[in-house]
C-alpha positions in Angstrom: -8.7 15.0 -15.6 -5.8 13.1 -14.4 -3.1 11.3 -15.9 -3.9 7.5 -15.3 -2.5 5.3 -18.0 0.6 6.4 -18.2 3.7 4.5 -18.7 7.6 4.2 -18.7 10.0 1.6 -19.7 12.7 1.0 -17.0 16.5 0.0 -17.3 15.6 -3.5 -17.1 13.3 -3.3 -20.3 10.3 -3.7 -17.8 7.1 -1.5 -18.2 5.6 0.6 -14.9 2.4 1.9 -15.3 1.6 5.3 -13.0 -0.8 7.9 -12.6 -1.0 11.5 -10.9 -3.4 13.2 -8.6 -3.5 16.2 -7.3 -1.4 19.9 -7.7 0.3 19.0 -11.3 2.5 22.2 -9.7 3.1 20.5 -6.0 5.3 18.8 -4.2 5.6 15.1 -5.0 4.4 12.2 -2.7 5.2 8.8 -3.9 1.6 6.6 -2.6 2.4 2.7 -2.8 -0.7 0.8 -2.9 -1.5 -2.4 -1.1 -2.0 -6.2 -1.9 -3.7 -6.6 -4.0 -4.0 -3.2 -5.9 -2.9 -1.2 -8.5 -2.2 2.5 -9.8 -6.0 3.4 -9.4 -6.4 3.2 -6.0 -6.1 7.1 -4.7 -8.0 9.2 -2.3 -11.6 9.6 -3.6 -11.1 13.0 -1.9 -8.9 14.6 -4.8 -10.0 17.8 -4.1 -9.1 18.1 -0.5 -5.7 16.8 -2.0 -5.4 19.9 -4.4 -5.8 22.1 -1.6 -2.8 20.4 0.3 -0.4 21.6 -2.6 0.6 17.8 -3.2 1.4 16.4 -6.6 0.8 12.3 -5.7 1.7 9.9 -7.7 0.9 6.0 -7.9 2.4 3.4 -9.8 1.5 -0.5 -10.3 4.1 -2.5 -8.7 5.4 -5.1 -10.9 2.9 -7.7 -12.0 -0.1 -5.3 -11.4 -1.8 -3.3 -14.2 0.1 -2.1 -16.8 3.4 -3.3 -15.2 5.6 -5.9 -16.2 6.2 -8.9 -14.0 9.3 -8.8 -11.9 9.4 -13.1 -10.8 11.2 -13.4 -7.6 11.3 -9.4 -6.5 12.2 -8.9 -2.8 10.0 -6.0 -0.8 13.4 -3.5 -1.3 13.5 -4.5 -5.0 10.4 -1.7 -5.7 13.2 0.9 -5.1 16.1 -1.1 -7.9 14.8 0.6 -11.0 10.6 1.5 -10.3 10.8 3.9 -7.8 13.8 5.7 -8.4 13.1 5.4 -12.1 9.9 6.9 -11.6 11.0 10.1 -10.0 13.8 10.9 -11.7 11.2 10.3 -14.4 9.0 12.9 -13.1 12.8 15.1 -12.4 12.8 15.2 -8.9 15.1 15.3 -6.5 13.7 14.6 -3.0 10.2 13.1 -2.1 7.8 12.0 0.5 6.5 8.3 0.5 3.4 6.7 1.6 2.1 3.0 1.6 -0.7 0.8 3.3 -1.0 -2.2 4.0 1.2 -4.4 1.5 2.4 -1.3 0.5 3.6 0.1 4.0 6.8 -2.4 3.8 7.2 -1.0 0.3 7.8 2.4 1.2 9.4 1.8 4.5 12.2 0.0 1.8 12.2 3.5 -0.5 13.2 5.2 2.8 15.6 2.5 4.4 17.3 2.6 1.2 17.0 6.1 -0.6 17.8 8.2 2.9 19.1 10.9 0.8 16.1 11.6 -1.4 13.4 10.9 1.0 11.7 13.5 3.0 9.4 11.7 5.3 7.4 8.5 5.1 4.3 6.9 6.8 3.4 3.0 6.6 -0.5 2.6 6.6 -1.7 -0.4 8.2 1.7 -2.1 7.1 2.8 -5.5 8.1 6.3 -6.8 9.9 8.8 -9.1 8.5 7.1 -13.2 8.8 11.0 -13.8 9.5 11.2 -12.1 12.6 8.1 -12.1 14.2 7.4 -15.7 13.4 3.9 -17.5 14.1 3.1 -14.7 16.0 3.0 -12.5 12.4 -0.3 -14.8 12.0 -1.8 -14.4 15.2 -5.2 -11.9 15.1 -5.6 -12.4 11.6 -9.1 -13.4 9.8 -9.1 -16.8 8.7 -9.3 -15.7 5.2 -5.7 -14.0 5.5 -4.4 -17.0 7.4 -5.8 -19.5 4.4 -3.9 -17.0 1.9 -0.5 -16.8 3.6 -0.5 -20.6 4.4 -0.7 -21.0 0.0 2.0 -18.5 0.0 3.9 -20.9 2.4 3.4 -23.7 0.1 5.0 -22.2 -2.4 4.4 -20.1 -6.0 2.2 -22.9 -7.9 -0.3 -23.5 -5.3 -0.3 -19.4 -4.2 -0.9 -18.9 -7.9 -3.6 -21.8 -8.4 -5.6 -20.2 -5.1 -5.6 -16.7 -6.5 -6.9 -16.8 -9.6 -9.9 -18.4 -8.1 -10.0 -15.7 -5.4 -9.8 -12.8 -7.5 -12.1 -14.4 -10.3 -14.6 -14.5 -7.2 -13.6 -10.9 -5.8 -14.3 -9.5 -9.5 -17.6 -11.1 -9.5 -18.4 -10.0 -6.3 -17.4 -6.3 -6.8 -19.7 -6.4 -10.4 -22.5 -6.9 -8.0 -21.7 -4.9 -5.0 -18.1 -3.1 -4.6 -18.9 -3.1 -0.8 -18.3 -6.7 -0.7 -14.7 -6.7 -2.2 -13.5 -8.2 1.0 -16.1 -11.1 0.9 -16.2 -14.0 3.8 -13.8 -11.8 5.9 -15.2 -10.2 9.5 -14.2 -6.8 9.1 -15.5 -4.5 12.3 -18.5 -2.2 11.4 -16.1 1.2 11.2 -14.3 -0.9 7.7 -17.8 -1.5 6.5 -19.2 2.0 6.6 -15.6 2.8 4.6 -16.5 0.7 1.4 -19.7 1.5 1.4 -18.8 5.6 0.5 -20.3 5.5 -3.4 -16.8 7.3 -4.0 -14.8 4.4 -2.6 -17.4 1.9 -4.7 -16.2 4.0 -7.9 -12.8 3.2 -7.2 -12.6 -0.3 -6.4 -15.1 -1.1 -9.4 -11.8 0.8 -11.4 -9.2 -1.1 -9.6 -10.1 -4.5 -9.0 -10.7 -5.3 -12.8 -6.9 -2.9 -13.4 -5.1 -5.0 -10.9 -5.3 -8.3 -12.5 -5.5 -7.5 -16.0 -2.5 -9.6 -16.8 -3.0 -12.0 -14.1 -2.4 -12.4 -10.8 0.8 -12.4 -10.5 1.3 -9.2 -8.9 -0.6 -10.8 -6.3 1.2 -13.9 -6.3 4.7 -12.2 -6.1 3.7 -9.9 -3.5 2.8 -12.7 -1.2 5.7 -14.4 -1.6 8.1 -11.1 -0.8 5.8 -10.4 2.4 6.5 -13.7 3.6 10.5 -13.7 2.6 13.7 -11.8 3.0 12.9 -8.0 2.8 15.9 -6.9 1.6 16.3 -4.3 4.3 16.6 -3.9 8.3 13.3 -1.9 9.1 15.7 0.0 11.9 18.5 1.2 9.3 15.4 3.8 8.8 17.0 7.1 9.7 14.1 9.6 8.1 10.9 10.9 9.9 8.6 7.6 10.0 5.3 7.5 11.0 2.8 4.4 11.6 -0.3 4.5 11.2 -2.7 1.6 12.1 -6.2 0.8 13.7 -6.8 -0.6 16.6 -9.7 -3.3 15.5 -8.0 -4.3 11.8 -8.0 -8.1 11.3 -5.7 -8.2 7.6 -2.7 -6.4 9.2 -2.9 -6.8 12.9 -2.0 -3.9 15.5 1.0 -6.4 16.6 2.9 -5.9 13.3 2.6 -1.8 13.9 4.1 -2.4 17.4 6.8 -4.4 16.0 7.8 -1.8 13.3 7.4 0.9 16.4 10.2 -1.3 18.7 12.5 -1.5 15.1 12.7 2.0 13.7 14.2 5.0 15.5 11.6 7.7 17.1 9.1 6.5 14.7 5.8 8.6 15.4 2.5 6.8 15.9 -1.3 7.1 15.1 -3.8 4.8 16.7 -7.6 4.8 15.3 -9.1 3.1 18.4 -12.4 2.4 16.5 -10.9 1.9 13.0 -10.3 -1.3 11.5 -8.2 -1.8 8.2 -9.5 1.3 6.6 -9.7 5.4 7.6 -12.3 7.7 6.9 -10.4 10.0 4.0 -12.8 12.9 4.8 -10.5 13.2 8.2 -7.4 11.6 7.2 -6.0 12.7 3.5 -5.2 16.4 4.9 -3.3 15.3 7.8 -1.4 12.5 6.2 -0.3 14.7 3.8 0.7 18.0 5.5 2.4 15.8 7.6 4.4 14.4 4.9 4.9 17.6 3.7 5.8 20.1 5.8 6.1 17.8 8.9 2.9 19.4 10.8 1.3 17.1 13.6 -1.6 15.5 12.8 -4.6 15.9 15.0 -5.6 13.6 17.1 -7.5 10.7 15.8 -9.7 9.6 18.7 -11.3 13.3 19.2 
């Protein structure tokens, strides 16, 4: 069984929450989740990620789980004390990173900022910086993600007032039927046939009730840092990046891969032209993670 409620305190007196999948003898990959989310939220194929000889580990950001709130963290702030904490936790030395969605920005930050330790990372469906890309960073969104960032806009109180209505309704929602986690939203068909695997049911009925367990604030300050100051210049990256996106996803639009693509250095690039928000893990888990790995090129997606 895995380790999943494990815990650590951090410099700042904080508690992180983690878990770890995979080869307990492997090679480490630190997997960030996304907004909203928490330490559960894996591939449901664990034992394809045996076989890649990756030991994965995932931790609840700060205001998530069984983590501590950290009020007013920036995106780079997950690598001040969690991240590096948590590895040299775990004593290692170097590292791949992985993140999606709200995540992605996460561990493009653990790169940007720990060059020296980092081996190679991919952002997952991640979004660009609301300062630079402006209005634009709205534009191709669902309406439901538009309503969401506009609280964010308005500020902590009324971001904090709107979510705990939202995620009282998403926890009702997935009690019934996990598939519907996303509710009102207009995903494309490929997303739907994703969370409806009964293995991807199994973990969001485990992570959705995890992730707000103290509240949402997690939530709330993850919002808020998506929408500020990062921290960190995307194009300071100088290890192996690679962005992954789909070409039909309506959370984290195609335009915010194609800004990171013009920021960061020879970044490589993975399209799903049918894909949405979410992969298929059956065809992705083994590629992502050679790749982070041992640097092998993935197949290609479209095929």
């Amino acid at each position: 069984m895995p380790d999943d409620t494990l815990t650590l305190t951090l410099p700042d007196g904080r508690t992180l929450g983690y878990a770890l999948w995979g080869d307990p003898g492997g090679r480490l990959v630190v997997q960030i989740h996304g907004t909203p989310g928490c330490r559960l939220i894996r591939s449901p194929r664990q034992d394809l990620v045996a076989q890649t000889g990756a030991r994965v580990v995932t931790f609840d950001r700060a205001g998530y789980g069984l983590s501590d709130r950290n009020r007013g963290r920036r995106i780079v702030d997950v690598v001040v004390d969690d991240v590096v904490s948590l590895v040299d936790h775990l004593g290692v030395d170097t590292f791949a990173v992985t993140g999606g969605s709200g995540g992605g920005s996460h561990a493009l930050a653990v790169a940007a900022l720990l060059p020296e330790r980092v081996t190679r990372v991919c952002c997952i469906v991640g979004s660009a910086p609301y300062p630079a890309m402006g209005e634009a960073w709205l534009a191709g969104m669902d309406p439901e993600n538009v309503k969401e960032f506009g609280w964010a806009i308005e500020g902590e109180a009324r971001l904090a007032d709107e979510l705990a209505r939202e995620d009282a309704a998403m926890q009702e929602r997935v009690a019934k039927d996990p598939a519907n986690v996303l509710g009102e939203f207009d995903i494309p068909d490929a997303d739907r046939e994703v969370l409806s695997r009964p293995d991807i049911a199994l973990i969001i009925r485990e992570s959705v009730p995890e992730q707000s367990r103290h509240g949402v604030w997690g939530w709330v300050d993850d919002d808020l840092a998506l929408i500020g100051d990062w921290g960190f210049d995307p194009a300071s990256i100088t290890v192996p990046t690679a962005l992954w996106w789909g070409a039909h996803d309506v959370l984290v639009p195609p335009a915010h891969s194609e800004w990171l693509r013009s920021q960061i250095p020879d970044a490589l690039t993975r399209v799903e032209e049918r894909a949405g928000h979410q992969s298929d893990p059956d065809k992705t888990v083994v590629p992502l993670l050679q790749w982070l790995l041992d640097g092998t090129p993935w197949p290609n997606p479209n095929e």
